[in-house]
C-alpha positions in Angstrom: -47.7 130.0 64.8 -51.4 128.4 64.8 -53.0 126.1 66.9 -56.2 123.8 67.4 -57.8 126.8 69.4 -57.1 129.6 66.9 -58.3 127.6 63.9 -61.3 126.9 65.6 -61.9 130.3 66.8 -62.0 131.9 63.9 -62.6 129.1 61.0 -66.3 129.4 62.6 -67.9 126.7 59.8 -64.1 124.4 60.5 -63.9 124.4 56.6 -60.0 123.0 57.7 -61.3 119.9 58.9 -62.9 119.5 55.5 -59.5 119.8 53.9 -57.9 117.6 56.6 -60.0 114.8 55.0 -59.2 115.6 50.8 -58.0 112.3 50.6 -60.7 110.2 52.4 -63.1 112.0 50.4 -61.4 111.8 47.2 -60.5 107.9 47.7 -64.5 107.3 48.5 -65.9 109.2 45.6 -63.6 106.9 43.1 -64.4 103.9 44.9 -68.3 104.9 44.9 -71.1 103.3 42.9 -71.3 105.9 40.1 -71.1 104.1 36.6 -68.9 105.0 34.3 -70.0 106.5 30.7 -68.9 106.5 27.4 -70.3 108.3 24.4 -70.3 108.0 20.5 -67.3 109.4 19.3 -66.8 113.0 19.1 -63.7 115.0 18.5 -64.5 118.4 20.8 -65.3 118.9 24.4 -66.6 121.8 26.2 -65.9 121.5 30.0 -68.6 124.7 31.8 -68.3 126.0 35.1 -67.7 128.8 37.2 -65.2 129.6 40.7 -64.5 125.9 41.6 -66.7 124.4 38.9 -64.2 126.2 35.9 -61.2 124.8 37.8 -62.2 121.4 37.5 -62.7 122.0 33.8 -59.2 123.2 33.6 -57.5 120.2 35.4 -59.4 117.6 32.6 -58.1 120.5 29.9 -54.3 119.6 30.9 -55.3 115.9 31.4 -56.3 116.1 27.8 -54.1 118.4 26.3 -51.9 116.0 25.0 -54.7 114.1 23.1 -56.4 114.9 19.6 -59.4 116.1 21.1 -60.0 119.9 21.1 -60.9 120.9 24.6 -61.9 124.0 25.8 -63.3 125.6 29.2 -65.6 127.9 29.3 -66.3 130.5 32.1 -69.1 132.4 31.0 -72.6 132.3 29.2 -71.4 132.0 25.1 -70.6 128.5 24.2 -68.0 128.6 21.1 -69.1 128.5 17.8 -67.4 125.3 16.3 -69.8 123.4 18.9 -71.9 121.1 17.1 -73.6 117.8 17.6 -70.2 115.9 17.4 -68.9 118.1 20.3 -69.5 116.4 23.9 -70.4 119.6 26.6 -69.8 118.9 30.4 -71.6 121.0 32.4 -70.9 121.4 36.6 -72.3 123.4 39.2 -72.1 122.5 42.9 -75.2 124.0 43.7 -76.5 123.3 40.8 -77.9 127.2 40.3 -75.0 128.9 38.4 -76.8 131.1 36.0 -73.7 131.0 33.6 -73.5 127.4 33.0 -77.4 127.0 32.9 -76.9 129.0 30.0 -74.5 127.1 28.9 -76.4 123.5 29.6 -79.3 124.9 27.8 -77.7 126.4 24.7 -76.0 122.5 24.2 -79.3 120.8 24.1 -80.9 123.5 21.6 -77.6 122.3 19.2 -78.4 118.7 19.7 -74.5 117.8 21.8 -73.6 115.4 23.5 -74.4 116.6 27.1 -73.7 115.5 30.3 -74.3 117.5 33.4 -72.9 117.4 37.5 -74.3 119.3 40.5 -75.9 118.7 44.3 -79.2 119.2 42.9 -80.9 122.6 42.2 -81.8 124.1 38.7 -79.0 122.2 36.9 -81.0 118.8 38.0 -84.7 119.6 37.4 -84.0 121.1 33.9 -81.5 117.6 33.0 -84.8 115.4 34.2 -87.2 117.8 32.5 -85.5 116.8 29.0 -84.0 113.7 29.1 -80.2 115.1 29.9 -77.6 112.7 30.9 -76.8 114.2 34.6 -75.3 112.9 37.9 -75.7 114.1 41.2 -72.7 114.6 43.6 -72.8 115.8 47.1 -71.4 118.9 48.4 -69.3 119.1 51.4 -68.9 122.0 53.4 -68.8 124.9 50.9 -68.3 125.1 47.0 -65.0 125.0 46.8 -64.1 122.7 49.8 -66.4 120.3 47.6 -63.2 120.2 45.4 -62.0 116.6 45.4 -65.3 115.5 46.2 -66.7 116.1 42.2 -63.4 116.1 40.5 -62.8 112.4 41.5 -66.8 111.5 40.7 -66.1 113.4 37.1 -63.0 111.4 36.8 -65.1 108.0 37.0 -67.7 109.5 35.9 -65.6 110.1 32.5 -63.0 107.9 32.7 -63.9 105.8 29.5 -62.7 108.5 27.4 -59.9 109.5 29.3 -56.3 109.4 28.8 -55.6 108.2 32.3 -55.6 105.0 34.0 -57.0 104.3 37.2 -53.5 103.2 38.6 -52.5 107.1 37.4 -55.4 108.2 39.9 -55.0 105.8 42.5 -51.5 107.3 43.2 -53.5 110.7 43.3 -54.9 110.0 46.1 -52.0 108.3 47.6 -49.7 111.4 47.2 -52.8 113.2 48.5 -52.6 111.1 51.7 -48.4 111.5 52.2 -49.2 115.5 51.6 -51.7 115.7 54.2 -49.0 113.9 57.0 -47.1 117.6 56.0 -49.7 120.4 55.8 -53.0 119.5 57.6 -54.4 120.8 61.0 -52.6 118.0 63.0 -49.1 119.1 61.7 -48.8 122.5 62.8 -45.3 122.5 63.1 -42.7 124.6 61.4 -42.0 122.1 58.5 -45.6 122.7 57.5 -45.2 123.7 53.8 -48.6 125.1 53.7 -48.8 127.6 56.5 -44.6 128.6 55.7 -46.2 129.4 52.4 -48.9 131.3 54.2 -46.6 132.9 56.7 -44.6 134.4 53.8 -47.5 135.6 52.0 -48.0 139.5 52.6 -49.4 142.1 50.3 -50.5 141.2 46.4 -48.8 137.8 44.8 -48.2 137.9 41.9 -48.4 133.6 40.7 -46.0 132.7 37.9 -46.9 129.1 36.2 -46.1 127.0 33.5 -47.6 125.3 30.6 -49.7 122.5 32.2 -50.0 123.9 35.7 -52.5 127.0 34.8 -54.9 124.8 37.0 -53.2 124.9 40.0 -52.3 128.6 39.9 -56.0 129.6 39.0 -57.5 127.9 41.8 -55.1 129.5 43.9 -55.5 132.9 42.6 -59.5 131.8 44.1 -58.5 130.5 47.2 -56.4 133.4 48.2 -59.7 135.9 47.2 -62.0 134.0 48.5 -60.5 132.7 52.1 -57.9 134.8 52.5 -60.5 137.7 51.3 -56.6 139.1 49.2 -55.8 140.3 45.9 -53.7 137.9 43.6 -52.4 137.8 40.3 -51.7 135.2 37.9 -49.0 134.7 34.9 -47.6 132.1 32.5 -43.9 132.4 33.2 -42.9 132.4 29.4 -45.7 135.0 28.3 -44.1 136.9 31.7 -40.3 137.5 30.3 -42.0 139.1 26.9 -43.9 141.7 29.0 -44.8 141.5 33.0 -41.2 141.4 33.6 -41.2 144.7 33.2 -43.1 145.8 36.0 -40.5 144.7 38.5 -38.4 147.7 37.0 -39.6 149.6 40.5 -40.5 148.9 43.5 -43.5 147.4 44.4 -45.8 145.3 46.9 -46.3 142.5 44.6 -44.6 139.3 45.8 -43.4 136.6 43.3 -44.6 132.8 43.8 -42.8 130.3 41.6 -44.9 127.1 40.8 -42.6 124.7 38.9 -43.3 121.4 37.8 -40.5 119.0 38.5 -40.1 118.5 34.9 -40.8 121.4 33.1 -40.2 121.9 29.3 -36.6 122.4 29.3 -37.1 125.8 27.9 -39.1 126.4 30.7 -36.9 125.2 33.3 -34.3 127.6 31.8 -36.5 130.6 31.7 -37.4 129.9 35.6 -33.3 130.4 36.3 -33.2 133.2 34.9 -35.9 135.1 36.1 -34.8 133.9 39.8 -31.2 135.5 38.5 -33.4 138.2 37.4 -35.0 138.8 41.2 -31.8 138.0 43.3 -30.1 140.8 41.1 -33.1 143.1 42.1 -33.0 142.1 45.8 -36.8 140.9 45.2 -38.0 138.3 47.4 -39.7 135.3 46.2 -41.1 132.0 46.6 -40.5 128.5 45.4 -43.5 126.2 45.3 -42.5 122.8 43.3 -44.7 119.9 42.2 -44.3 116.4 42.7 -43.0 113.5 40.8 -45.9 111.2 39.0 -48.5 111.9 36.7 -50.4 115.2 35.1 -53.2 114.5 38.0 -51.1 113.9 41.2 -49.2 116.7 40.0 -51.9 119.2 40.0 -53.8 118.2 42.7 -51.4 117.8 44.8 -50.5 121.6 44.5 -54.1 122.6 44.7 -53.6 120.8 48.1 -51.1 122.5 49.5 -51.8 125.8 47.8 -55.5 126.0 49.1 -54.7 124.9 52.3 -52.4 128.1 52.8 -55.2 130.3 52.0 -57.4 128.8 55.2 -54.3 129.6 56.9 -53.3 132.7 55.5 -57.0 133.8 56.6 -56.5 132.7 60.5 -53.0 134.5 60.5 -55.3 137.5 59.8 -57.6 136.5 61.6 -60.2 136.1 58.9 -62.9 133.6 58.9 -62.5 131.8 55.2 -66.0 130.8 54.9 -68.2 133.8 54.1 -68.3 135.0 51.0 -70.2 138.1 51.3 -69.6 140.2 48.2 -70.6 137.4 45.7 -74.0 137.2 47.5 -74.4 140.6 46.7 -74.1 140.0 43.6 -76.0 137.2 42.9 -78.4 138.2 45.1 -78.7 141.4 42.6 -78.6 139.5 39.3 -81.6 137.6 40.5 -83.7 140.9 40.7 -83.1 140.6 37.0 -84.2 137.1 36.2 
């Protein structure tokens, strides 16, 4: 088991006690003074971001994936061709230096969009106040991706005009934020913590199954788990699986299964989860059951994100890994700017 003294050992920059307050941050960002904002109507959004930055973009693709709008999230320099001036481009960098979405933020203003831009300073700002950009500035806390909660629930005020979510629908996020943190945070470190028994079990390469509407959660995990818990992972839509990846459990291997359900899945999709767990227990291969909880799109998801990150800062101290540093993307952007 962990305690205090190990996490604070070895979690040298006490990233956990940034997690331990998810909820206080995330209820003080929505209750902040940022003012909402609402643009002329347009029938396409682009969401830009890398790492953390894309995940929040994918969390406001499954808020919106059941409107008319055509969202997509971009992860990379190219912004799509059908973007116009009636398309609406949210761009968001913590540090406000991602060279990627730069790209991105510049390419929407040379084809007149509807732009709006998020970061703690840097680049990203100077460049929005250099032409007249619509931009907000948000505070980091702690790291890039601990700063989590702190601009996905300033984007969801932020943005909330155009949203097809009500602030009751996020005020029970953060509610069910502050019930899961009684179970998995640093002062629960107990065996009925679900975050470190998920972390426990984890041991060579998971392999994340997810459905339709939970990519969000899974990706961000797939991050964590690199990025803390310095691990490979893999990721996989559980119907696209049974048409191919299935397969690959034919022989042995050190790939483990995690199983992230939502607790009401597409019945098809419920169905196709029993029987690739008939599928495992024939095979003698162990896996893991990770489930969502009950409420909206948005509690759902971040929720898991909760619990799932959370495991990676504790996977890391069961190897006795400090989560923080992230030293082989400094190398690398530290030799893309010899370049620009």
């Amino acid at each position: 088991m962990i305690d205090i003294s190990t996490l604070e050992k070895i979690d040298t920059k006490k990233m956990y006690k940034t997690y331990d307050r998810w909820p206080e941050i995330a209820r003080n960002q929505y209750e902040s003074e940022f003012n909402s904002i609402d643009f002329d109507e347009f029938d396409h959004i682009v969401f830009a971001g890398m790492g953390g930055s894309g995940a929040i973009g994918d969390i406001f693709a499954a808020i919106l994936s059941k409107t008319n709008i055509h969202v997509e999230v971009i992860k990379g320099y190219v912004l799509p061709k059908t973007v116009d001036s009636n398309s609406l481009v949210v761009t968001t960098s913590v540090s406000g230096n991602t060279e990627e979405t730069l790209s991105i933020l510049k390419k929407s203003t040379d084809l007149n969009c509807k732009t709006i831009a998020f970061s703690d300073n840097g680049k990203m700002q100077k460049y929005c106040l250099n032409n007249k950009i619509e931009y907000r500035q948000i505070r980091m806390e702690h790291s890039l991706r601990a700063s989590f909660p702190t601009f996905l629930f300033s984007i969801l005020k932020i943005l909330q005009p155009f949203l097809p979510i009500e602030k009751n629908d996020i005020m029970d996020s953060i509610l069910s934020l502050e019930k899961q943190r009684e179970k998995i945070s640093s002062l629960n470190l107990i065996e009925n913590n679900p975050a470190l028994n998920l972390a426990k079990w984890i041991n060579n390469i998971p392999m994340i199954y997810y459905p339709f509407g939970l990519e969000a959660s899974a990706i961000r995990f797939k991050n964590s788990l690199q990025e803390n818990a310095k691990m490979h992972a893999i990721t996989e839509d559980v119907i696209e699986a049974c048409h191919n990846g299935i397969v690959s459990w034919s022989k042995k291997s050190n790939v483990k299964p995690i199983l992230i359900q939502g607790n009401n899945d597409f019945v098809k999709t419920k169905e196709r989860w029993e029987i690739l767990k008939e599928f495992f227990d024939e095979k003698s291969i162990d896996y893991f059951e990770i489930n969502s909880v009950e409420g909206n799109i948005l509690s759902k998801l971040i929720n898991l994100i909760y619990v799932l990150d959370y495991s990676t800062i504790y996977k890391a101290i069961l190897s006795e890994i400090d989560p923080t540093p992230i030293g082989p993307i400094d190398f690398v952007k530290n030799k893309l700017n010899l370049y620009y």
